[in-house]
C-alpha positions as CSV (number, residue, x, y, z in Angstrom):
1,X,-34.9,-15.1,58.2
2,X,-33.2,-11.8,59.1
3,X,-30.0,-10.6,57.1
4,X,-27.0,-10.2,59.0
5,X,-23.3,-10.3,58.6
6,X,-23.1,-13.7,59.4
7,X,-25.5,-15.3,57.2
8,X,-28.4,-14.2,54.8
9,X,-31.6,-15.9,53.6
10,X,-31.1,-18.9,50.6
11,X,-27.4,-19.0,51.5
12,X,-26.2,-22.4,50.8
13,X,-24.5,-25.0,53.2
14,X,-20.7,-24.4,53.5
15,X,-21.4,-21.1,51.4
16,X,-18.5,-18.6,52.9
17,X,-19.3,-15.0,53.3
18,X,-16.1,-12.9,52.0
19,X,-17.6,-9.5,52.1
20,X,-20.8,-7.4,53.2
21,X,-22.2,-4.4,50.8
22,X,-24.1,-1.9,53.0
23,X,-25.1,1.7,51.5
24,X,-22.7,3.8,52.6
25,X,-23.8,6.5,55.4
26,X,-23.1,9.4,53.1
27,X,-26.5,8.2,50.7
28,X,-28.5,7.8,53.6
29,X,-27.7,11.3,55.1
30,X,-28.3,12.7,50.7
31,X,-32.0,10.7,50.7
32,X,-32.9,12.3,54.7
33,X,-31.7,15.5,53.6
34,X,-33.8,15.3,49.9
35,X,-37.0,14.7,52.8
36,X,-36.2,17.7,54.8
37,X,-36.3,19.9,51.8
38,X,-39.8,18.5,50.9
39,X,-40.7,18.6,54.5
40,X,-39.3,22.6,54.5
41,X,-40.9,23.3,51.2
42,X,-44.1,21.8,52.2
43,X,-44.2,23.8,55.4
44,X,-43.2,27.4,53.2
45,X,-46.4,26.8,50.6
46,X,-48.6,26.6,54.2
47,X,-47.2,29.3,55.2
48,X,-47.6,31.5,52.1
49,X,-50.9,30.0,51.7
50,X,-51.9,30.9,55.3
51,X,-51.0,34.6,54.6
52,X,-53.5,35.2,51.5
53,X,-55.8,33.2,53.4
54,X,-58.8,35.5,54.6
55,X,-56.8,38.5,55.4
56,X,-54.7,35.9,57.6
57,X,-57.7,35.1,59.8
58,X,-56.5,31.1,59.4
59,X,-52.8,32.2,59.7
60,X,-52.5,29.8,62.5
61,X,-54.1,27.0,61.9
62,X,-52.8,26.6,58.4
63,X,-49.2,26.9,60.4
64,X,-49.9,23.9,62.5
65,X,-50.9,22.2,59.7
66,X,-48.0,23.0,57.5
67,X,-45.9,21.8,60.7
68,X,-48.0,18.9,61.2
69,X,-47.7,17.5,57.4
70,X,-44.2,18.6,57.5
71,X,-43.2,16.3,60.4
72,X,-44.9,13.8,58.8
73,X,-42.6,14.1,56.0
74,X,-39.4,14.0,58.0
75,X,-41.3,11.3,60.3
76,X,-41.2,8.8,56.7
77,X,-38.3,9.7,55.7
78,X,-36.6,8.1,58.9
79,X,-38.6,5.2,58.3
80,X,-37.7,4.9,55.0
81,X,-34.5,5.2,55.5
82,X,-34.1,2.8,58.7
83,X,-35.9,0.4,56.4
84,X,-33.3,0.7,53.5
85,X,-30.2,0.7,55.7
86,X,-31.5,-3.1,56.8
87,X,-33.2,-4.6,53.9
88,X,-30.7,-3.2,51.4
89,X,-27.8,-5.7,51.7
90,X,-25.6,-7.5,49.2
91,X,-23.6,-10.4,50.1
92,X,-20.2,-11.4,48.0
93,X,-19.3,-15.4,48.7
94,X,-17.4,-17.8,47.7
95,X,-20.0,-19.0,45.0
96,X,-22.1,-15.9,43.9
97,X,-23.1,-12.4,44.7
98,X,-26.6,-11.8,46.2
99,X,-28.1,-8.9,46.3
100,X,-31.6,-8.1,48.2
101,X,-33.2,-4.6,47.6
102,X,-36.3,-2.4,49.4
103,X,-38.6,-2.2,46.4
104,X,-41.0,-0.8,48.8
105,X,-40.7,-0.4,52.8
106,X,-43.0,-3.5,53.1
107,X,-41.2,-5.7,50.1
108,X,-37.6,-6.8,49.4
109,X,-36.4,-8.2,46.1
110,X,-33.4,-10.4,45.7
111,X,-31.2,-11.3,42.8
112,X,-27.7,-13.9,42.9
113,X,-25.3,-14.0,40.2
114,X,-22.9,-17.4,40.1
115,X,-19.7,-17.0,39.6
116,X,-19.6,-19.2,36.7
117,X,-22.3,-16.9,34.9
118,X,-20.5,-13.8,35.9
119,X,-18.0,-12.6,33.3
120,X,-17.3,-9.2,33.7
121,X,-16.7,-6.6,36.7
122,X,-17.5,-2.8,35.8
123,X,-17.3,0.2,38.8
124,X,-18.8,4.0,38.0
125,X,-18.9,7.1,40.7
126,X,-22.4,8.6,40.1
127,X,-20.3,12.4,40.4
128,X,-17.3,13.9,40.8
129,X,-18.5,14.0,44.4
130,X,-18.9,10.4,45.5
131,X,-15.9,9.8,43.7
132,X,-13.6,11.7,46.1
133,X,-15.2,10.1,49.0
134,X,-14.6,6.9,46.8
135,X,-18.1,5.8,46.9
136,X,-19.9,3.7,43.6
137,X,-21.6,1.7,41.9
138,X,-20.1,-2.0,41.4
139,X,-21.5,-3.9,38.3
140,X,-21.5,-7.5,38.1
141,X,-22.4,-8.7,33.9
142,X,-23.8,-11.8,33.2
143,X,-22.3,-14.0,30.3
144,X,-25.9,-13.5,28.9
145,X,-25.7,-9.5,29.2
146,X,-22.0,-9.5,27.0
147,X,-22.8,-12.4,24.9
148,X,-26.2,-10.6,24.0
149,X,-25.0,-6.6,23.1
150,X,-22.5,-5.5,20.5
151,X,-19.0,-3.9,22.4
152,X,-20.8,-0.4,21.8
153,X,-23.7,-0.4,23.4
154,X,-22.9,-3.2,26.3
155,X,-20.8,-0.7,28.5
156,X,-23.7,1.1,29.5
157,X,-26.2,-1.3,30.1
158,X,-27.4,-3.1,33.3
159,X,-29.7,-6.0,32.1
160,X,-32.1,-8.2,34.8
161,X,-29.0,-10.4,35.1
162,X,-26.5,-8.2,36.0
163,X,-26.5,-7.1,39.8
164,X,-25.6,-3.5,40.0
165,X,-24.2,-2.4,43.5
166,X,-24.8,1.1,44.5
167,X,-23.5,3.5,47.1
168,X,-20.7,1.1,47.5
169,X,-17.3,2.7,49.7
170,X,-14.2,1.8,48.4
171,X,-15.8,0.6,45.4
172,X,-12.9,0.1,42.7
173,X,-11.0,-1.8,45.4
174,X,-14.2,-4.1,45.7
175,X,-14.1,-4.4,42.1
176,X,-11.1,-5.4,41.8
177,X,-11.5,-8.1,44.2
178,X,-14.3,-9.6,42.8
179,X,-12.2,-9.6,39.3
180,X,-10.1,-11.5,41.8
181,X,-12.7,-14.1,42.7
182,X,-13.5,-14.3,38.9
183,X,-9.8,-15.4,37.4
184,X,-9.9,-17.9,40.6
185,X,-13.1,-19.5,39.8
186,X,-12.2,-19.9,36.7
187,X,-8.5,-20.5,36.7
188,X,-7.2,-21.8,40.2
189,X,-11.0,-22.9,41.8
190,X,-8.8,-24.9,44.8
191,X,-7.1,-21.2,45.9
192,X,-10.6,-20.3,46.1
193,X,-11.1,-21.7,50.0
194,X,-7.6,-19.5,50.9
195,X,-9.1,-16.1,49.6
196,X,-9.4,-13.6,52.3
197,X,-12.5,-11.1,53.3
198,X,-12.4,-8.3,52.1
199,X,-12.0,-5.2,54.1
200,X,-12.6,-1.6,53.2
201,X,-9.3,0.3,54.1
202,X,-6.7,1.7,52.5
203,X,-4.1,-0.6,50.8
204,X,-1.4,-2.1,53.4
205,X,-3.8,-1.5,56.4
206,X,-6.5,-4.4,55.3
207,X,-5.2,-7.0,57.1
């Protein structure tokens, strides 16, 4: 089954999709331009190569082959790329969080959180940068994740039953909202069915 916006593989009969984590553009354009650096740098060395090689008798053909393994570069990067924009998807609902993840272009892993198991909501920029363009990292913790590490130690840790979020826009506001979903599960379950989607906008212009 193919993830989408309107429904994801596992989810659960009446299970209500309130919002749709994508990586944001801005980490996609980061990773392709990381490939065209290697692709550039791979490309130089052949060139530099091709000059001390045999008084630059193989000039050439050590050019089309620096060209050649260069495109090939750039030509998996796109791939790699497509592959993560569709397979890396997380899904916040009215019972869980979901999470599926490229591990490879050919394999996706998958991790849900309940509600009931999720105590804690913690958002981080990765830089100064990402934070202007308010793109982060959401993290969901696990009663087993708090209930396990001393208060020193657990704000920095992302254990196999947390689901950590990344490249997420408008990424304190999601927070937020899923510390939202949190006091209503827990507190007022039957205002649970009223919560609105969530929408990635400015406050006052969500809905």
């Amino acid at each position: 089954m193919l993830n989408t916006n309107e429904s994801f593989y596992g989810q659960q009969t009446g299970e209500r999709i309130l919002y749709v984590v994508r990586p944001h553009r801005f980490s996609q354009i980061i990773l392709l331009l990381k490939f065209l650096a290697g692709a550039g740098i791979v490309f130089f060395i052949a060139l530099i190569a091709g000059e001390q090689a045999l008084a630059q008798k193989y000039l050439g053909q050590i050019g089309v082959i620096g060209g050649i393994a260069a495109g090939f570069i750039v030509a998996i990067g796109l791939w790699v790329i497509d592959n993560v924009r569709h397979k890396n998807i997380a899904y916040i609902t009215d019972r869980r969080v979901v999470k599926f993840e490229a591990s490879t272009p050919f394999a996706t892993n998958s991790r849900s959180l309940n509600w009931e198991e999720a105590v804690k909501v913690k958002t981080i920029p990765p830089n100064f940068f990402w934070k202007q363009f308010m793109i982060g990292t959401v993290i969901i913790h696990a009663r087993t994740t708090v209930a396990s590490l001393d208060s020193g130690s657990r704000e920095n840790i992302v254990t196999d039953d947390d689901v950590e979020i990344r490249d997420v826009y408008y990424y304190r506001d999601l927070g937020n909202y899923i510390e939202k979903i949190l006091f209503l599960y827990k507190k007022q379950p039957k205002d649970i069915a009223g919560l609105q989607a969530f929408v990635p906008k400015e406050k006052g212009k969500r809905y």
